[in-house]
ChimeraX commands (.cxc) that place a marker at each C-alpha (Angstrom):
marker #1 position 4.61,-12.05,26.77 radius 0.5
marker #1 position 7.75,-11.64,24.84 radius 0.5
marker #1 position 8.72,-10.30,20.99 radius 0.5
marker #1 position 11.12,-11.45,18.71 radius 0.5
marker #1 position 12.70,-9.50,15.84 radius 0.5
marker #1 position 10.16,-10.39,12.57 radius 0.5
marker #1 position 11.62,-11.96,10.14 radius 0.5
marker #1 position 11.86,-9.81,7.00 radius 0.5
marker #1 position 12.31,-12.41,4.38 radius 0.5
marker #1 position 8.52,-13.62,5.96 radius 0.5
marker #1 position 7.22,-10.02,6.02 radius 0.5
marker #1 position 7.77,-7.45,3.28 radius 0.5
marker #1 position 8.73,-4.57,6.25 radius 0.5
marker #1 position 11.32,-3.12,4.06 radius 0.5
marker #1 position 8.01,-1.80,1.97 radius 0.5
marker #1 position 6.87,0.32,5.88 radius 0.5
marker #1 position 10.96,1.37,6.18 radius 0.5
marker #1 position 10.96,2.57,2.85 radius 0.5
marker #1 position 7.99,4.32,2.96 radius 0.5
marker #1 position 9.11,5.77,6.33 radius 0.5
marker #1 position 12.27,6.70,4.82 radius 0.5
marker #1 position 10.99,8.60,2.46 radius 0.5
marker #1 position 8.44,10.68,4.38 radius 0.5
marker #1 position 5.77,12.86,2.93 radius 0.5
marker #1 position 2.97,10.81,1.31 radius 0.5
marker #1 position 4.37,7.80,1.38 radius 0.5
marker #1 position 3.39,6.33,4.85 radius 0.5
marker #1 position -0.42,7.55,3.95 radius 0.5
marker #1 position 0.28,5.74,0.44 radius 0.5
marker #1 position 1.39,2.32,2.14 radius 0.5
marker #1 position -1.93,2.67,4.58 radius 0.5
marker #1 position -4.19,3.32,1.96 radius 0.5
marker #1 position -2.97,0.96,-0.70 radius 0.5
marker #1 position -2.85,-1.66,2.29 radius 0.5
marker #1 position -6.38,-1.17,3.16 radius 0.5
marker #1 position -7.70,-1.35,-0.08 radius 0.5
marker #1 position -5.35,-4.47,-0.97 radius 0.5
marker #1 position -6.79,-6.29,2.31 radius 0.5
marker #1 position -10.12,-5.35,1.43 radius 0.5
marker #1 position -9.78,-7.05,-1.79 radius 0.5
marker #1 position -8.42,-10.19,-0.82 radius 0.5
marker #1 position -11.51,-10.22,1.75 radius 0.5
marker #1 position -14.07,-9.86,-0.55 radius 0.5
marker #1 position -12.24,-12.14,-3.07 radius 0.5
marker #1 position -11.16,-10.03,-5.91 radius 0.5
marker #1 position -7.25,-10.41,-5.11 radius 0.5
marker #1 position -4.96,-13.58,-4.38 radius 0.5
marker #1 position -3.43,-12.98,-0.88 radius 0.5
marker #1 position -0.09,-12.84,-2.34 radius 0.5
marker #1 position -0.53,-9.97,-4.15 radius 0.5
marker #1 position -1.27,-7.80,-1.54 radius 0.5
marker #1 position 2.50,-6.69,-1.23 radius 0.5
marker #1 position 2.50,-6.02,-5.23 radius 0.5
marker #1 position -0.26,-3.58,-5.11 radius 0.5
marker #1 position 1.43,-1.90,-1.96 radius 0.5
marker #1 position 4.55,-1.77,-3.73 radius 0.5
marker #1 position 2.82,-0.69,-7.12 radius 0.5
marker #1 position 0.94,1.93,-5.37 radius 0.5
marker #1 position 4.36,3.25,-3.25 radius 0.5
marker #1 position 6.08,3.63,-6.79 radius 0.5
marker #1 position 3.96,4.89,-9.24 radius 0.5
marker #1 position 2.79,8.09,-6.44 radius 0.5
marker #1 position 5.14,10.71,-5.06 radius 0.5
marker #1 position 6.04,11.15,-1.82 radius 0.5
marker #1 position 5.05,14.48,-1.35 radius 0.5
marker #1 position 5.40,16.98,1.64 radius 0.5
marker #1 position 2.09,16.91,3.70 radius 0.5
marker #1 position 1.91,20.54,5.57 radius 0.5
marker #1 position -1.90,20.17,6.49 radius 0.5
marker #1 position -5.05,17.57,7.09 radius 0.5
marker #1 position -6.33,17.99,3.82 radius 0.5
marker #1 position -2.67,17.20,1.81 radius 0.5
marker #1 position -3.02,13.89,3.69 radius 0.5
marker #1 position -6.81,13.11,2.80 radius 0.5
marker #1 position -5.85,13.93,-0.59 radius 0.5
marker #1 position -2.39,11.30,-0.97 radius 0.5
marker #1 position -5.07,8.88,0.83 radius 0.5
marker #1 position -7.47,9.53,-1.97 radius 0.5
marker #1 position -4.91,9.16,-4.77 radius 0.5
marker #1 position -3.64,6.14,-3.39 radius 0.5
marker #1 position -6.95,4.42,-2.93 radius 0.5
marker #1 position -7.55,5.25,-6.91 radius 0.5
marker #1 position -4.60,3.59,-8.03 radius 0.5
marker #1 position -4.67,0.53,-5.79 radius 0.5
marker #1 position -8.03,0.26,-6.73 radius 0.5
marker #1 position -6.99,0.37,-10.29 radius 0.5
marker #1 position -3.74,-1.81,-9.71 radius 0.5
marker #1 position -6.42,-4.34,-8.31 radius 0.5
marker #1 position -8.47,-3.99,-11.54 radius 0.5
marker #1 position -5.53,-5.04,-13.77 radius 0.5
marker #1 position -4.75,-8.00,-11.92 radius 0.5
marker #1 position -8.17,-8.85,-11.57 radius 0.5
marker #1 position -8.59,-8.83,-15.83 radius 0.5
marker #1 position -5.81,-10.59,-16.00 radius 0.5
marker #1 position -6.82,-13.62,-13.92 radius 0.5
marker #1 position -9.84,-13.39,-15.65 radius 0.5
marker link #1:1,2 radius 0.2
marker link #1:2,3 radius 0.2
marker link #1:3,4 radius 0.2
marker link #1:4,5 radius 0.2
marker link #1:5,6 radius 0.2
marker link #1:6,7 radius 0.2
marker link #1:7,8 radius 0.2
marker link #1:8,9 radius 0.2
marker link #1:9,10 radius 0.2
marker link #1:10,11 radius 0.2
marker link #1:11,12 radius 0.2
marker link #1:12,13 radius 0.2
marker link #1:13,14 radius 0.2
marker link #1:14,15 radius 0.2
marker link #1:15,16 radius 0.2
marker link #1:16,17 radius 0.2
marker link #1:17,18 radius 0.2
marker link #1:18,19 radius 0.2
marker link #1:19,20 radius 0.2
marker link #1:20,21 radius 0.2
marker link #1:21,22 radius 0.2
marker link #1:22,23 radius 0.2
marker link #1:23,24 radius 0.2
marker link #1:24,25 radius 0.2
marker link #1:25,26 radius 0.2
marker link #1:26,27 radius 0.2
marker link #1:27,28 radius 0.2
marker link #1:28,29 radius 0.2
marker link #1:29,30 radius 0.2
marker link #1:30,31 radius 0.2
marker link #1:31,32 radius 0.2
marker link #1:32,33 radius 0.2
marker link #1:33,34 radius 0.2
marker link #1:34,35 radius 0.2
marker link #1:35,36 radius 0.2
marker link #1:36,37 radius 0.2
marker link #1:37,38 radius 0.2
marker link #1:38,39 radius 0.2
marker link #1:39,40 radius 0.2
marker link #1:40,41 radius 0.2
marker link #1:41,42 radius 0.2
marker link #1:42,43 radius 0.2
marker link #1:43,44 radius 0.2
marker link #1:44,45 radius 0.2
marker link #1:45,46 radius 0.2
marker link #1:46,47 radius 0.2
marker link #1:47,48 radius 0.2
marker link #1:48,49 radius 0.2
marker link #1:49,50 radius 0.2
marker link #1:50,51 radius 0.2
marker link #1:51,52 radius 0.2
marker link #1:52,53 radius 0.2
marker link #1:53,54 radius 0.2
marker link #1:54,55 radius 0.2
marker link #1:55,56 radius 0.2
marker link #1:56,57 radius 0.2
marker link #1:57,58 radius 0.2
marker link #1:58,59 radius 0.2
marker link #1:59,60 radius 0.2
marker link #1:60,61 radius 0.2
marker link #1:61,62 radius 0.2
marker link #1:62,63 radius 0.2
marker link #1:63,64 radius 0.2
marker link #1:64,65 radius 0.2
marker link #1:65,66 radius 0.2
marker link #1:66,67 radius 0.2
marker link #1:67,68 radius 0.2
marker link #1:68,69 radius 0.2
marker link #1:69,70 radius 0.2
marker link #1:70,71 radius 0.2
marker link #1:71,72 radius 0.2
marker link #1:72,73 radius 0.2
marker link #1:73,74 radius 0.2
marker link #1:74,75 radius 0.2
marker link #1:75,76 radius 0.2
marker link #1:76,77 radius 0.2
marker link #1:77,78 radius 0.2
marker link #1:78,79 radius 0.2
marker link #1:79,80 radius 0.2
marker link #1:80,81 radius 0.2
marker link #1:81,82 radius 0.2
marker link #1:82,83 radius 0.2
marker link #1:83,84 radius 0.2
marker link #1:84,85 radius 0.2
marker link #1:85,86 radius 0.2
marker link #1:86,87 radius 0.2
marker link #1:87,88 radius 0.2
marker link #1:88,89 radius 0.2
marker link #1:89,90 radius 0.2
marker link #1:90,91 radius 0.2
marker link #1:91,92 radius 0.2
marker link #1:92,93 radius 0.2
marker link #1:93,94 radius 0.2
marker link #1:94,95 radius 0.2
marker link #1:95,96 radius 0.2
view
């Protein structure tokens, strides 16, 4: 087995670096908004290249607020799962 260094213009990473720059919320933003984005494009309601743009819509439209316990980080989950969610629902009316 061996690894190479990804290749960033392929892969939007600097989305993960940023969040993980940022700390707080963010990384828990970029997970949720990622699931929900995936989950999408699975089940058909969102092009595959838009996955990145609710991600990224997600990241900067929700502060990256200190997490100090379990629950701070269920709740940036939550919030981020509403707006991707909602994100998705705008492109989805749009393609419409």
């Amino acid at each position: 087995m061996s690894f190479e260094q990804p290749d960033s213009s392929a892969f939007r990473l600097n989305l993960a670096y940023a969040a993980l720059r940022s700390g707080g919320a963010a990384p828990a933003t970029l997970n949720a908004a990622n699931e929900v984005a995936v989950a999408a494009f699975l089940e058909g309601r969102l092009p595959f290249l838009l996955i990145t743009a609710v991600i990224e819509e997600t990241l900067a439209g929700l502060p990256a607020s200190p997490l100090a316990t379990l629950e701070d980080v269920l709740a940036a989950d939550a919030r981020a799962r509403v707006r991707a969610n909602q994100i998705i629902a705008r492109f989805s009316s749009h393609a419409a």
